[in-house]
C-alpha positions as CSV (number, residue, x, y, z in Angstrom):
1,X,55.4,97.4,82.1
2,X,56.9,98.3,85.8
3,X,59.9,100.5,85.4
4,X,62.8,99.7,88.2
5,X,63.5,102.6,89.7
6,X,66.5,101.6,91.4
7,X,68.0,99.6,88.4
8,X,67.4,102.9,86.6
9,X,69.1,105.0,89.6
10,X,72.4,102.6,89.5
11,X,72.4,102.6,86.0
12,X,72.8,106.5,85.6
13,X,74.8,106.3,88.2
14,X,77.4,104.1,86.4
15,X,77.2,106.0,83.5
16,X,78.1,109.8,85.5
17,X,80.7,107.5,87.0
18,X,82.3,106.5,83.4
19,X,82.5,110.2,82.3
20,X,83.8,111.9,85.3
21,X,85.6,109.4,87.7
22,X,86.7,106.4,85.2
23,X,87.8,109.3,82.9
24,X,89.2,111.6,85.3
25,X,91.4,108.9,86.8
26,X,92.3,107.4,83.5
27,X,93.9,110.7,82.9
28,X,95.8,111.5,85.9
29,X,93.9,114.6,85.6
30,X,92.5,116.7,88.5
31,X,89.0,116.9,88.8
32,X,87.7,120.6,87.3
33,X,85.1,122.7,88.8
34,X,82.4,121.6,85.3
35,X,83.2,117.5,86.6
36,X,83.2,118.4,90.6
37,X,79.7,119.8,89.8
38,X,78.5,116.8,88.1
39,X,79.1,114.3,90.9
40,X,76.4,113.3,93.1
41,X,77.0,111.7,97.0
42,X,75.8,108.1,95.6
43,X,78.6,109.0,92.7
44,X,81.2,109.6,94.8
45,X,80.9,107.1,97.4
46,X,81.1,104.7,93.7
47,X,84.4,106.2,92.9
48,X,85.7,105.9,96.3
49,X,84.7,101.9,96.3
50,X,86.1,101.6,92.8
51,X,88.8,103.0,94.4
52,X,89.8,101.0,97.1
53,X,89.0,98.2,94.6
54,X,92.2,99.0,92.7
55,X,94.4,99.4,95.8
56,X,93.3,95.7,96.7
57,X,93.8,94.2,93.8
58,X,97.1,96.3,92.6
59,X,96.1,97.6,90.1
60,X,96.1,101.6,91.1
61,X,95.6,104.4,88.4
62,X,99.4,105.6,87.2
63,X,99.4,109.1,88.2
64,X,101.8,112.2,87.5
65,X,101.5,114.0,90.8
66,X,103.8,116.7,89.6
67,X,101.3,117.2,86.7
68,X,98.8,117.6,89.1
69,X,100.0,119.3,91.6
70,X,100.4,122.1,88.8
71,X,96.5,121.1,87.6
72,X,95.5,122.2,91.2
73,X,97.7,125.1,91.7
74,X,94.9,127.3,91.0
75,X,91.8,125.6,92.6
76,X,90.8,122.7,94.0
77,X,87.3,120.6,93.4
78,X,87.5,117.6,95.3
79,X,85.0,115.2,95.4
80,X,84.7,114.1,99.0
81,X,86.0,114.4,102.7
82,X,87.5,111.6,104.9
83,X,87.4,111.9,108.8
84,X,90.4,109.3,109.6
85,X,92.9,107.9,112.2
86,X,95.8,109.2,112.5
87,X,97.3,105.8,112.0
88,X,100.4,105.3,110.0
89,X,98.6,101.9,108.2
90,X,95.5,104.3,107.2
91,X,96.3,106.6,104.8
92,X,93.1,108.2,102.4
93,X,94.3,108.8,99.2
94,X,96.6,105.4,99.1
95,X,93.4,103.2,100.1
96,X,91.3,104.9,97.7
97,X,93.0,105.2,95.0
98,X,93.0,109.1,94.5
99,X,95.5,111.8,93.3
100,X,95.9,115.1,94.3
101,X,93.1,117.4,95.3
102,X,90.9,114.8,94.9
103,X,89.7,114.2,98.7
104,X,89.6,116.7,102.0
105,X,91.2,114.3,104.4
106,X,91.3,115.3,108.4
107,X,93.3,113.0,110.7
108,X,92.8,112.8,114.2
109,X,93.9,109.7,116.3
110,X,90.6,107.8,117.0
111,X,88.7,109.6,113.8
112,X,86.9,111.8,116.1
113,X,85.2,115.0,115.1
114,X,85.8,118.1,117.4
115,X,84.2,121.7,116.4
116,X,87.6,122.8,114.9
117,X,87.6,119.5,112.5
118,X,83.3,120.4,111.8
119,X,84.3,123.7,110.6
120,X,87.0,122.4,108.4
121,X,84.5,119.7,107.0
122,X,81.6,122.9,106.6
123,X,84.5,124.8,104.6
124,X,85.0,121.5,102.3
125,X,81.5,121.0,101.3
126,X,79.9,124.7,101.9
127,X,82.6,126.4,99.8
128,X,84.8,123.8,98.5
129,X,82.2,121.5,96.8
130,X,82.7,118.1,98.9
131,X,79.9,115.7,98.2
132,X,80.3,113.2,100.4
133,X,81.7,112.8,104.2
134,X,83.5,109.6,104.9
135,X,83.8,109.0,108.7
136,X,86.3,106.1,108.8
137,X,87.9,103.9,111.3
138,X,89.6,100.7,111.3
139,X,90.4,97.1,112.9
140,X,93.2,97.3,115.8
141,X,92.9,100.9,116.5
142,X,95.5,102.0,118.9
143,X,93.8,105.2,119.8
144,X,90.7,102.8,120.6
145,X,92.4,100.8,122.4
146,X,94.2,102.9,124.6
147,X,90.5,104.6,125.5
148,X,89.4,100.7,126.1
149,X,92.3,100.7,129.1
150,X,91.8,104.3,130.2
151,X,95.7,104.9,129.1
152,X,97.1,107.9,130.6
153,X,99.7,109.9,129.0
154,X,100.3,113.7,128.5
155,X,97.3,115.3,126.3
156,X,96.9,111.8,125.0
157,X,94.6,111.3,128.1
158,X,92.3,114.4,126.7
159,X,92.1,113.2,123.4
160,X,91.0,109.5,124.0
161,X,88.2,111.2,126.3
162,X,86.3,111.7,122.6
163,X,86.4,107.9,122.5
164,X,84.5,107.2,125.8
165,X,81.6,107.7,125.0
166,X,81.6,104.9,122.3
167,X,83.3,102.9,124.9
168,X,80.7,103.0,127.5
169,X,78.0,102.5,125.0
170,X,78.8,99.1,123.6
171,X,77.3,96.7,125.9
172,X,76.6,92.7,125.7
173,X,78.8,90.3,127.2
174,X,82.2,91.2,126.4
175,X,84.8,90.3,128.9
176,X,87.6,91.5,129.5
177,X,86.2,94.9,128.3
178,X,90.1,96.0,127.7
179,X,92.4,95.9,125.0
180,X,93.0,92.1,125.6
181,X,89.6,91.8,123.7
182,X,89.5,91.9,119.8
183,X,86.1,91.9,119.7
184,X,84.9,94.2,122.2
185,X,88.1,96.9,121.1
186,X,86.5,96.1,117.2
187,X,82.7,96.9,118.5
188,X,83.7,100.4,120.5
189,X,85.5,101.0,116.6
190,X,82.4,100.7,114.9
191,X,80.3,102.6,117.4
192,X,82.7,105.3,117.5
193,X,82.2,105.8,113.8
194,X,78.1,106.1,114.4
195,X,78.7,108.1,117.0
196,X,80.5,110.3,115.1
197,X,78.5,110.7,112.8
198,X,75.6,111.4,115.2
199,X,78.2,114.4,116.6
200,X,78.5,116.0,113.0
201,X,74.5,116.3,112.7
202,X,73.8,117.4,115.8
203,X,76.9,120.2,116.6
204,X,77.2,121.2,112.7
205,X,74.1,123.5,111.5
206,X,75.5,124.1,108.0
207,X,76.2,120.1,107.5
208,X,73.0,119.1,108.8
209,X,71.3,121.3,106.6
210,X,72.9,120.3,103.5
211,X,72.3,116.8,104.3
212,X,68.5,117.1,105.1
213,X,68.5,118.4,101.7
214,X,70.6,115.9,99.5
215,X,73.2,118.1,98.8
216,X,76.0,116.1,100.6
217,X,75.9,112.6,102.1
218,X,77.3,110.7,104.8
219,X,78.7,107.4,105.5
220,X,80.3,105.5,107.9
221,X,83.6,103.2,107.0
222,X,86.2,100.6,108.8
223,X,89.2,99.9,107.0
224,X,91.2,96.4,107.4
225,X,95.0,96.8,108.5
226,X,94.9,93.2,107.7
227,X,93.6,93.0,104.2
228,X,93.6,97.0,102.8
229,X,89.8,96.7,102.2
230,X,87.1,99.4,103.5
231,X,83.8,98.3,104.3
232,X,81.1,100.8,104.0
233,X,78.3,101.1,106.4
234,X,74.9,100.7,105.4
């Protein structure tokens, strides 16, 4: 008889996710150090799709954030790190579905990682716990397009120069190659995300180290402004 490993994988991987994140959320309560420890990357990218789930469909976990706040006031154990836009439309914890001191959440317009946001992520999942890094961006991206039309403006100018890179490296027949252009301004979104992600492995030591070894994962996301849903890459 031929055992499925995979089946087998999901399947424990369902049933971690009942006992700590169903139950966990179910609660209100913040996660605690004993259920942090028990979560696995595969885990928690589960909980952060079951999440987003419930913010589509309405139906978020009730919460008392007052409650928590005092569960957290003397430690934190949260499962996971976003890297997001600063965009108003894109807030973590909303499109996930997750309370407080649940997710590490750094905010930059473009989602860009720089070495000050890599050390913050190495503090999250080195000391803090973190299992899982979310690099995240999403459809109609200012920040993306205002690197798509080389927008000048103050520092603005500096920090749309992290977004060049993906802008140059999108090729194929996409004209205008401007802002004018949903699908050209949607394809420099997406590679910006694999390029960030490339970034974190190669300029962070301590994250590409845990990753090599399974101790944290990474994925890449794009969230809808249109629809609230995140797609995961594969």
């Amino acid at each position: 008889m031929k055992v499925n490993r995979r089946k087998i994988l999901w399947l424990a991987i369902a049933v971690l996710f009942a006992v700590t994140g169903a139950a966990h959320a179910a609660g209100g309560a913040a996660l605690t150090r004993e259920a942090q420890a028990s979560i696995t990357p595969d885990t928690a990218r589960e909980m952060l799709k079951q999440g987003n789930q419930r913010f589509v469909s309405g139906q978020a976990e009730k919460r008392d954030f007052l409650v928590q706040v005092k569960q957290t006031s003397g430690g934190q154990f949260p499962f996971a790190a976003i890297v997001s836009c600063l965009d108003s439309r894109v807030p973590p914890e909303i499109v996930f579905d997750q309370g407080i001191g649940d997710l590490f959440v750094a905010r930059v317009a473009g989602n860009f990682v720089n070495d000050d946001i890599l050390g913050s992520l190495e503090y999250a999942a080195r000391v803090a716990g973190a299992k899982l890094i979310v690099i995240m961006g999403h459809t109609e991206c200012g920040a993306v397009k205002g690197a798509c039309d080389s927008a000048q403006l103050g520092l603005l100018t500096a920090t749309l120069a992290n977004i060049n890179p993906a802008v140059n490296s999108v090729h194929g027949n996409y004209e205008p190659r401007s802002s004018k252009n949903t699908e050209f301004v949607q394809a420099v979104a997406e590679k910006n995300v694999e390029l960030t992600m490339g970034k974190l492995r190669d300029r962070s030591v301590v994250l590409r180290g845990m990753l090599d070894k399974g101790e944290i994962g990474m994925v890449g996301a794009m969230y809808d402004v249109s629809t609230g849903k995140v797609e995961f890459f594969k």
